[in-house]
C-alpha positions in Angstrom: 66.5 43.0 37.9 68.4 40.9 40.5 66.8 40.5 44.1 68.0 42.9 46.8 68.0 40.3 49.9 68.1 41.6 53.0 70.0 40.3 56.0 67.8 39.9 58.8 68.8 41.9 62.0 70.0 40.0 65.2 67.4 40.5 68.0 68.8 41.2 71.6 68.8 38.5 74.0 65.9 39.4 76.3 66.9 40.0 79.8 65.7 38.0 83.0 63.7 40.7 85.2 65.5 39.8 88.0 68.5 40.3 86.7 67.6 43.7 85.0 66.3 45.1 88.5 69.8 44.3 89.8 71.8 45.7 87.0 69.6 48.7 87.8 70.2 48.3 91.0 74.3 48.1 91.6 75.1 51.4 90.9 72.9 53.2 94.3 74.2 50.0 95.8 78.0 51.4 96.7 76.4 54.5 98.3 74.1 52.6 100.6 76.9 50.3 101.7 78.8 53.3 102.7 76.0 55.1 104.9 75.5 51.6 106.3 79.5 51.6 107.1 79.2 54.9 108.8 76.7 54.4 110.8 77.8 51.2 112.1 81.0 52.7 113.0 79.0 55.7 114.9 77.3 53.4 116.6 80.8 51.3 117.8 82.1 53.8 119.0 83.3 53.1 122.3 81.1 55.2 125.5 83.8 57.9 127.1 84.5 56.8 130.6 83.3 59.5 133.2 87.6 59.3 134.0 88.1 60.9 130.6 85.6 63.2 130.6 87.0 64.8 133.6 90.7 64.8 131.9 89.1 66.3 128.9 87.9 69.2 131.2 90.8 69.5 133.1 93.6 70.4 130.2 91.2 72.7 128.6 90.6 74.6 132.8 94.9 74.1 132.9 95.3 75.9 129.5 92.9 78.4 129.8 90.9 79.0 133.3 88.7 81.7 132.4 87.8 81.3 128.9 85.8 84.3 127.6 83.2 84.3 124.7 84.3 86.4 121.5 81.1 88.2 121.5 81.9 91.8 122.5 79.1 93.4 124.8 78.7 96.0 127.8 75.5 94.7 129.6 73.2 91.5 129.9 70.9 93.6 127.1 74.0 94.3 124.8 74.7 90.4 125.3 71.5 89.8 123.8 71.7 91.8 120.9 74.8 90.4 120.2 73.4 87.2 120.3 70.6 87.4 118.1 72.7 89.8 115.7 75.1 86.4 115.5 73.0 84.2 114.0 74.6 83.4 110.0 76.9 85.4 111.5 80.8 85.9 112.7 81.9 86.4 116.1 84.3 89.2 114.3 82.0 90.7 112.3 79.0 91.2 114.9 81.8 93.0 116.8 82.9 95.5 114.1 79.4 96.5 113.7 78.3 97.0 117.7 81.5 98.6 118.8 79.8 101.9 117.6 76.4 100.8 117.9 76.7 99.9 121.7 77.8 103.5 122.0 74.7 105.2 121.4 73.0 102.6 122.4 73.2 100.1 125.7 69.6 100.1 126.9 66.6 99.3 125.5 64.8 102.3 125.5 67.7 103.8 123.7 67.8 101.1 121.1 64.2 102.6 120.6 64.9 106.0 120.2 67.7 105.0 117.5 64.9 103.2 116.2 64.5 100.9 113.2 66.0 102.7 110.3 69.4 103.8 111.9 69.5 101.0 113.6 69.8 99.1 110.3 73.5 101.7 109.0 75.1 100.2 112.1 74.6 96.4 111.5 74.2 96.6 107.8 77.2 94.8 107.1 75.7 91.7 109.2 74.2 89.2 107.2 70.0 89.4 107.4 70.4 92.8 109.0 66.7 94.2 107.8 65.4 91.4 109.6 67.5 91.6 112.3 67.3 95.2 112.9 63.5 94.5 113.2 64.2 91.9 116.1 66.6 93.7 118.2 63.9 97.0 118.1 61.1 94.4 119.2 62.8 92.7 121.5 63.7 96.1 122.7 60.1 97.3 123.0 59.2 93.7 124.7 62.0 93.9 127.3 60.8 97.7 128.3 57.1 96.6 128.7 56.9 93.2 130.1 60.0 93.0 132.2 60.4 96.6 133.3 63.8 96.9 130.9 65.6 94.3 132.7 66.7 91.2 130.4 64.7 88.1 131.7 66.5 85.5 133.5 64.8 81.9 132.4 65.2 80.7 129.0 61.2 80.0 127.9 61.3 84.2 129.0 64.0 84.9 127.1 63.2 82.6 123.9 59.8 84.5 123.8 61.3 87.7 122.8 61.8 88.3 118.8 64.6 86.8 117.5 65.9 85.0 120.0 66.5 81.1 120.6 67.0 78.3 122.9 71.0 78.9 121.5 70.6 82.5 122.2 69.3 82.1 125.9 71.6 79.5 126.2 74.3 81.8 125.9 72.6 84.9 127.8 72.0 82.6 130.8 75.5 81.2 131.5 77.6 84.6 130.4 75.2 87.4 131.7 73.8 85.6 134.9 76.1 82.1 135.3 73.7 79.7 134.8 75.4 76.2 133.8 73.6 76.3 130.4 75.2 74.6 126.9 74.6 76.4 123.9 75.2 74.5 121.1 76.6 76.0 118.3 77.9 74.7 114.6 81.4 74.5 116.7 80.0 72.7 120.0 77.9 70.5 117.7 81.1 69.4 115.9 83.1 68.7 118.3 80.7 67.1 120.2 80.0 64.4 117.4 83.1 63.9 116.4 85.0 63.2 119.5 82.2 61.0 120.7 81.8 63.0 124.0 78.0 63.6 122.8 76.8 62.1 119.4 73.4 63.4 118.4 71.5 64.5 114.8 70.3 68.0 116.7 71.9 70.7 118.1 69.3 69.7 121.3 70.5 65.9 121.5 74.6 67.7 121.5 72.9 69.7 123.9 71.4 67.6 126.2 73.9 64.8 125.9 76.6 67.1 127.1 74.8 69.0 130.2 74.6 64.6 131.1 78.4 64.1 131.0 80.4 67.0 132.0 81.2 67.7 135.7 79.0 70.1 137.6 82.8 72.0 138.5 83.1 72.3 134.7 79.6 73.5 133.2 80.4 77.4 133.7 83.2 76.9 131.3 82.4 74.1 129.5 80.6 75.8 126.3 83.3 78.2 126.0 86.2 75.5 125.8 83.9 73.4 123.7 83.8 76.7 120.9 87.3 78.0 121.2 88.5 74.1 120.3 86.1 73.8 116.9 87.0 77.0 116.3 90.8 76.8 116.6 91.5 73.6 116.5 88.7 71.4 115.9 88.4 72.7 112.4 85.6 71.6 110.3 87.7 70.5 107.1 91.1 70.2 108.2 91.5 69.3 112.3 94.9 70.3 113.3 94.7 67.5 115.1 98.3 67.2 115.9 98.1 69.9 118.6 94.8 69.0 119.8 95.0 68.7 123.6 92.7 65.4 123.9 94.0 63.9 120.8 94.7 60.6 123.2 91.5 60.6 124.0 89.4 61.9 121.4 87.1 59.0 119.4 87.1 60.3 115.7 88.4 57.2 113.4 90.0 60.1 111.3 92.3 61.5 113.5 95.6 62.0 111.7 98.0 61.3 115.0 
């Protein structure tokens, strides 16, 4: 019987370990290079001059002087509930639900006589409203006994009341008692960003940075005109940027004019 022989079988060249941690390596390393690209062009971003600032204000009071929020309400109380039913929420579709609500219902102790379970057919086509339905008929019971049914008029009063935020007694205090208050929304924290008028990672940075730049003569307004543009114009994925009032101005790298 003849003899099978067998080949023998190439080994693989062994690799360096340096060189195998970097071909493990190169693919994240694109990603990281990117991050590191955006950030350093964040932070080059040139400082708005206090010049600007006041333009920017100024053609947003010329084109519209009394800017209103979208929020429909009767009273400071309504305001609130408004609010706080907002949150996840639209502007439009808050409104559709407390049109009738508000009618049966503008007071607190009213809210409590509708009490829980109605009060959840009204708002039921708001996002969260089991939950929310419980705040509103809390907050309701909270305004009646600890401040004699009047809605409270500092914000660590009104954020203690079920429900409710530092956004949501941001909002209370400048359009029911006109306090120069900034609430940042996902609109205001957009625009705020990405024009450079107030980079920051939290809605409070946005915040904060913003109530440090604007004009005193502009802060009544000021979170009003700040929505209506991220909301009209200022549009998350596709900035209409070509009738954007500050486009001269306006920092974002991006900007299509």
């Amino acid at each position: 019987m003849a003899k099978i022989t067998r080949k023998p079988i190439p080994r693989k060249a062994a690799v360096p370990k340096k060189q195998a941690k970097a071909a493990v390596a190169k693919p994240n390393s694109k990603p990281a290079k990117k991050s590191a690209s955006a950030k350093k062009s964040l932070k080059a971003m040139k400082p708005w001059t206090p010049a600007e600032i006041h333009e920017v204000f100024s053609r947003f009071r010329t084109a519209n002087p009394e800017p209103k929020g979208e929020l429909e309400h009767i009273n400071p109380f309504t305001l609130l509930v408004a609010v706080v039913l907002s949150a996840q929420a639209t502007d439009a579709g808050v409104n559709k639900a407390t049109r009738a609500l508000f009618e049966v219902a503008d007071t607190p102790q009213k809210m409590l006589d509708l009490g829980e379970e109605r009060l959840r057919d009204y708002i039921k086509t708001i996002g969260l409203y089991r939950t929310k339905a419980k705040n509103v008929i809390a907050l309701s019971a909270k305004v009646l006994s600890e401040f004699g049914g009047e809605v409270p008029r500092t914000r660590a009063e009104i954020e203690s009341l079920p429900g409710a935020g530092r956004k949501t007694a941001n909002v209370v205090l400048n359009m029911a008692f006109g306090e120069h208050t900034m609430a940042v929304d996902t609109h205001v924290f957009r625009v705020g960003n990405r024009t450079g008028l107030a980079p920051g990672k939290t809605p409070l940075e946005v915040e904060l940075g913003l109530e440090k730049v604007i004009p005193a003569e502009f802060m009544l307004h000021a979170h009003h005109w700040l929505i209506l543009h991220g909301r009209y114009t200022c549009l998350a994925r596709k900035p209409r940027c070509e009738v954007c009032l500050i486009n001269d101005l306006c920092r974002w790298p991006e900007k299509t004019v």
